[in-house]
N, C-alpha and C positions, 0 to 999 in steps of 0.2 A: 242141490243146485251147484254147489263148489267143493271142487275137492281135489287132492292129489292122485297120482296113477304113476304105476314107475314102468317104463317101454324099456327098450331094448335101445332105445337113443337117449334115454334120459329120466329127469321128472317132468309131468306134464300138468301143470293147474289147469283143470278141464271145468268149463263153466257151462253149463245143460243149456238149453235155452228159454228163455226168462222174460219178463215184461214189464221190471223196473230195475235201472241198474244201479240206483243207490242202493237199492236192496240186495243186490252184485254186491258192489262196493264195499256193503258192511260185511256180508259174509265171508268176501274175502280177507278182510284183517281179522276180522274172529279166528279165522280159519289157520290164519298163519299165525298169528299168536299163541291161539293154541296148544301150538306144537312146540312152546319154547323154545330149546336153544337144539332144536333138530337143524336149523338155519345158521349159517356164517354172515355175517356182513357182505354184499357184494355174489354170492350165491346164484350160479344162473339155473335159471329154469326154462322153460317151453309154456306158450299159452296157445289152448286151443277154445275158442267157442264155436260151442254150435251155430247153425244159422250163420255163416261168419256173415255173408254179403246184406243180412238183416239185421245186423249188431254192428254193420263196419263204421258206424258212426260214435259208436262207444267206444270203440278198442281204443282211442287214445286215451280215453280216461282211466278204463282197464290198467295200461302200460303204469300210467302213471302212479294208480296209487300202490299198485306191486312195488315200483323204483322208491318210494316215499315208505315205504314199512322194507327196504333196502336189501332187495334182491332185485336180478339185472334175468330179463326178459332176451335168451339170446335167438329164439326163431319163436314164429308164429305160424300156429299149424289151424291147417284147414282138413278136417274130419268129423268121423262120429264115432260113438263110444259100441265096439262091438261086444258079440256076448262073451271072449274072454279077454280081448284087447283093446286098445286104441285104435279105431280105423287111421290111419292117416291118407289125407287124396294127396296133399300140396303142405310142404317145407318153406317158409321164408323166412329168408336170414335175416334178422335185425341188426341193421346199421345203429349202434352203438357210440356216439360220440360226444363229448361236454358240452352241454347249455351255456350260452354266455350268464353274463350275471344279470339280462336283462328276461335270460327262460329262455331267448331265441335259441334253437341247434341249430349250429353251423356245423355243417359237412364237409370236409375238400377232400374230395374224392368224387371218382367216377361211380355211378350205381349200374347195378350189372344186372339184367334176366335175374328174377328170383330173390333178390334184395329189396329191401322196407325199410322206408322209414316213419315210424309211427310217432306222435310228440303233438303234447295238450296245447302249447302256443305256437309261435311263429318257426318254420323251418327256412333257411338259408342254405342252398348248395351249391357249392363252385366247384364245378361238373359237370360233365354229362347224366340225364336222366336214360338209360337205355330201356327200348323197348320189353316188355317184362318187369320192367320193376316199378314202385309206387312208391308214393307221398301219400301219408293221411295226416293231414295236422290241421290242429285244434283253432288256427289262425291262417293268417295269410304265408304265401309261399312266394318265395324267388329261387331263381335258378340263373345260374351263372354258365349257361351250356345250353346245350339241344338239352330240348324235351320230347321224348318219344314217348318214355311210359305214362302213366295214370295217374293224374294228379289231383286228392281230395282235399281242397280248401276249406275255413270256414266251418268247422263242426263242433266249435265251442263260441267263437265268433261270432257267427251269423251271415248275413249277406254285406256285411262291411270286409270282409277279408278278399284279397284278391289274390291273385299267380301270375307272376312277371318273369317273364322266359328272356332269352338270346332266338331262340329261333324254336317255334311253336309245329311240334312233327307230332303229337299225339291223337292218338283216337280218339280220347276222352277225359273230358275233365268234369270236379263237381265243386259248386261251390255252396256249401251251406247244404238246402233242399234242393237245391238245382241242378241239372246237369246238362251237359252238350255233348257231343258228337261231331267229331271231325273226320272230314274226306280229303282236305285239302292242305298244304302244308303253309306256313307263315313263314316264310326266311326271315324274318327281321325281326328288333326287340319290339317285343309285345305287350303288352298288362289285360289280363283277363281279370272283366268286374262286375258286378249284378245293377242293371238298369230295368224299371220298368217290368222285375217281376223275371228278368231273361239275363243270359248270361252274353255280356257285348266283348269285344276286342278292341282296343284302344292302342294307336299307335307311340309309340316314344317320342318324346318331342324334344331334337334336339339343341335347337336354337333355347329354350329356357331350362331344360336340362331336367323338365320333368315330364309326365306323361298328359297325355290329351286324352278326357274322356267323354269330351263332349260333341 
């Protein structure tokens, strides 16, 4: 189910595809443990799972407990495991940067086509999101910028997490189970929250200097 592979770009923790991910979970510290001190502190590797768009709800727990047994996750690959290699279809770069001391990661930076940010609580980015690139966090999401890419809220959370943009340009967002679909753009700041089972937009209020979601 878990195991190492070594490509020709790297090491790859390739994870089969599976139907409890605490049972992921253990096997991946077994797995790295048992390799004693083959591992340095800080040590980057590549994770691929199978099925990724049917596991994209795990990967941030994935991420985390690799970062917690202290190796650093530096792309996340979309593949399958051929008969003498790694297939790889898709490369993304993991955006790497410090948790405050509350768990949120803050970002300042731009994300670019092909950049991820993956992380079990809340994500903060003052940036631009560009088209191509994604959020999947374990909590609620703000952005300090356009949002064009893909933003998964909510996946450790629940339907209490929300995503609060500058200006709302994306195709698509998820929060928790849910998801929407966009055709149309929001220039203005937004809060996207879960009402009624559905995923609503709420505009910023700024005579009280918080959001309206009623």
């Amino acid at each position: 189910m878990v195991d190492f592979k070594m490509t020709k770009d790297g090491l790859v923790l390739y994870v089969k595809d599976y139907t409890d991910v605490y049972d992921v979970l253990q096997k991946i510290e077994d797995k790295i443990k048992s390799m004693g001190n083959f591992f340095a502190k800080g040590d980057k590797i590549m994770l691929l799972v199978e099925e990724h768009e049917k596991h994209i709800s795990d990967i941030p727990k994935i991420v985390a407990r690799v970062q917690e047994l202290g190796l650093t996750i530096s792309h996340v690959l979309m593949g399958s495991e051929g008969t003498k290699d790694v297939v790889i279809k898709k490369k993304v770069d993991m955006v790497n940067q410090g948790d405050t001391r509350s768990g949120t990661k803050v970002v300042k930076k731009n994300l670019r086509s092909g950049q991820s940010i993956i992380h079990s609580g809340d994500v903060m980015l003052i940036g631009n999101l560009h088209a191509g690139a994604e959020i999947v966090a374990g909590g609620s999401v703000l952005i300090f910028g356009r949002c064009q890419g893909i933003v998964r809220a909510g996946i450790n959370e629940g339907r209490e997490a929300i995503i609060a943009v500058l200006s709302l340009e994306t195709p698509f967002v998820q929060i928790s189970d849910l998801k929407r679909t966009f055709t149309e753009k929001v220039n203005r700041p937004c809060v996207l929250y879960v009402k009624s089972g559905r995923i609503e937009i709420g505009e910023y209020d700024t005579e009280i200097g918080g959001v309206s979601v009623e």
